[in-house]
C-alpha positions, 0 to 999 in steps of 0.5 A: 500500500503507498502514499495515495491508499493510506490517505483515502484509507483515512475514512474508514480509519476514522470510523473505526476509532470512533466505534472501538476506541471510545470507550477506552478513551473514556476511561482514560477520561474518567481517570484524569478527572478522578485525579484532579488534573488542572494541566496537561503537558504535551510530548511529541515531535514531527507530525505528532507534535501539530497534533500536540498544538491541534490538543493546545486549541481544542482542550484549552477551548472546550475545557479552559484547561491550560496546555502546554508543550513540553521540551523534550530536550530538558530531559534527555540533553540537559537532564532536567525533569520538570516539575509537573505537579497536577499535571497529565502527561501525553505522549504522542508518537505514531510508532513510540519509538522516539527517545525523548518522548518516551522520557518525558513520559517517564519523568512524569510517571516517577512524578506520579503524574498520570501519564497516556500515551497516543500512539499507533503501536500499543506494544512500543515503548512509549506505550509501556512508559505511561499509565494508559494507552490510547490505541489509535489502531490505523493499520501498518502505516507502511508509507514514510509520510504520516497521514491516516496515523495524523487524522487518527490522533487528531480524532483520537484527541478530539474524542478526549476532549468530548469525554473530559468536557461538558455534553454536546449533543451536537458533536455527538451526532456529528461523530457519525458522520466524520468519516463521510466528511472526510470521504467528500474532502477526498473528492477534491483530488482532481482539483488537487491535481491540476492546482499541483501540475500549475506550480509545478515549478514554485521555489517556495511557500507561505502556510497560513492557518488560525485558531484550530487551523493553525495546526493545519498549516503546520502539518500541510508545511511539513507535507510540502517540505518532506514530499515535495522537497519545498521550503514552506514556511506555516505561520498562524494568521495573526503572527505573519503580519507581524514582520514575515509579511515582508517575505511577498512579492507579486505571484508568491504562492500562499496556501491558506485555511480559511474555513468557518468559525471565528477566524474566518472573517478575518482570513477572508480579509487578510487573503483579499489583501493579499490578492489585491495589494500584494498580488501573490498567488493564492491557494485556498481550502475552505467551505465558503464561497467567499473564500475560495473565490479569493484564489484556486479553491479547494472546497471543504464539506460545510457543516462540520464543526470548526474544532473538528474540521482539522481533521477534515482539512488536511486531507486536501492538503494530503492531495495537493502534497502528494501530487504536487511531489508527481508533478516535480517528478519526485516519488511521494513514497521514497521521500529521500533522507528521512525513514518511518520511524526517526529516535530523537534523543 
C-alpha cells in the first residue's frame, strides 16, 4: 500500500476509532478527572507534535484547561525533569519509538503524574512508559509520510476532549458522520491535481492557518517540505503580519485555511489583501464561497464543526502534497533522507 491508499484509507480509519476506541478513551477520561488534573503537558515531535498544538486549541477551548508543550530536550540533553505537579502527561508518537518522548513520559510517571500515551503501536515503548494507552489502531502505516496515523490522533484527541468536557449533543451526532466528511474532502483530488501540475515549478511557500487551523498549516508545511522537497514556511494568521509579511512579492504562492468559525472573517480579509495589494498567488481550502473565490479553491464539506474540521482539512492538503511531489517528478513514497520511524534523543 503507498502514499495515495493510506490517505483515502483515512475514512474508514476514522470510523473505526470512533466505534472501538471510545470507550477506552473514556476511561482514560474518567481517570484524569478522578485525579484532579488542572494541566496537561504535551510530548511529541514531527507530525505528532501539530497534533500536540491541534490538543493546545481544542482542550484549552472546550475545557479552559491550560496546555502546554513540553521540551523534550530538558530531559534527555540537559537532564532536567520538570516539575509537573497536577499535571497529565501525553505522549504522542505514531510508532513510540522516539527517545525523548518516551522520557518525558517517564519523568512524569516517577512524578506520579498520570501519564497516556497516543500512539499507533500499543506494544512500543512509549506505550509501556505511561499509565494508559490510547490505541489509535490505523493499520501498518507502511508509507514514510504520516497521514491516516495524523487524522487518527487528531480524532483520537478530539474524542478526549468530548469525554473530559461538558455534553454536546451536537458533536455527538456529528461523530457519525466524520468519516463521510472526510470521504467528500477526498473528492477534491482532481482539483488537487491540476492546482499541483500549475506550480509545478514554485521555489517556495507561505502556510497560513488560525485558531484550530493553525495546526493545519503546520502539518500541510511539513507535507510540502518532506514530499515535495519545498521550503514552506506555516505561520498562524495573526503572527505573519507581524514582520514575515515582508517575505511577498507579486505571484508568491500562499496556501491558506480559511474555513468557518471565528477566524474566518478575518482570513477572508487578510487573503483579499493579499490578492489585491500584494498580488501573490493564492491557494485556498475552505467551505465558503467567499473564500475560495479569493484564489484556486479547494472546497471543504460545510457543516462540520470548526474544532473538528482539522481533521477534515488536511486531507486536501494530503492531495495537493502528494501530487504536487508527481508533478516535480519526485516519488511521494521514497521521500529521500528521512525513514518511518526517526529516535530523537
Amino acid at each position: 500500500m503507498g502514499l495515495r491508499e493510506e490517505i483515502r484509507e483515512q475514512p474508514a480509519v476514522v470510523a473505526r476509532l470512533i466505534a472501538d476506541g471510545r470507550d477506552s478513551i473514556e476511561r482514560v477520561a474518567a481517570t484524569l478527572q478522578a485525579r484532579g488534573v488542572d494541566e496537561i503537558v504535551i510530548a511529541a515531535r514531527g507530525t505528532s507534535d501539530h497534533a500536540a498544538v491541534y490538543a493546545q486549541y481544542v482542550l484549552g477551548a472546550r475545557l479552559a484547561m491550560p496546555v502546554a508543550l513540553a521540551a523534550p530536550s530538558l530531559v534527555t540533553l540537559y537532564g532536567v525533569e520538570p516539575k509537573f505537579g497536577r499535571s497529565a502527561v501525553v505522549g504522542i508518537s505514531q510508532s513510540g519509538e522516539s527517545p525523548d518522548v518516551v522520557a518525558v513520559v517517564a519523568a512524569a510517571r516517577r512524578q506520579g503524574a498520570p501519564t497516556i500515551a497516543i500512539t499507533n503501536s500499543p506494544d512500543s515503548p512509549l506505550a509501556r512508559a505511561a499509565d494508559a494507552t490510547i490505541d489509535l489502531a490505523a493499520g501498518e502505516e507502511r508509507a514514510v509520510a504520516a497521514t491516516k496515523t495524523y487524522t487518527a490522533e487528531l480524532t483520537a484527541i478530539a474524542l478526549l476532549a468530548l469525554a473530559l468536557g461538558p455534553q454536546d449533543a451536537g458533536a455527538e451526532a456529528f461523530l457519525a458522520t466524520l468519516p463521510s466528511a472526510i470521504a467528500a474532502a477526498l473528492e477534491v483530488e482532481p482539483a488537487a491535481e491540476r492546482i499541483a501540475a500549475a506550480r509545478a515549478g514554485i521555489g517556495g511557500a507561505i502556510v497560513l492557518g488560525r485558531g484550530f487551523e493553525y495546526a493545519t498549516a503546520r502539518e500541510w508545511a511539513l507535507k510540502l517540505k518532506e514530499l515535495v522537497r519545498l521550503l514552506a514556511d506555516p505561520y498562524s494568521s495573526a503572527d505573519f503580519q507581524h514582520g514575515p509579511l515582508a517575505l511577498l512579492e507579486p505571484g508568491f504562492p500562499v496556501f491558506a485555511l480559511a474555513p468557518s468559525g471565528p477566524p474566518a472573517d478575518g482570513q477572508v480579509e487578510l487573503l483579499g489583501r493579499l490578492r489585491t495589494d500584494f498580488q501573490v498567488d493564492l491557494v485556498v481550502a475552505s467551505d465558503r464561497d467567499d473564500a475560495l473565490a479569493l484564489g484556486d479553491g479547494l472546497r471543504l464539506p460545510s457543516g462540520v464543526p470548526d474544532w473538528l474540521m482539522p481533521i477534515v482539512s488536511i486531507v486536501p492538503a494530503q492531495l495537493v502534497a502528494y501530487h504536487l511531489a508527481r508533478a516535480r517528478g519526485i516519488d511521494p513514497d521514497s521521500p529521500r533522507h528521512i525513514r518511518k520511524v526517526t529516535r530523537t534523543r
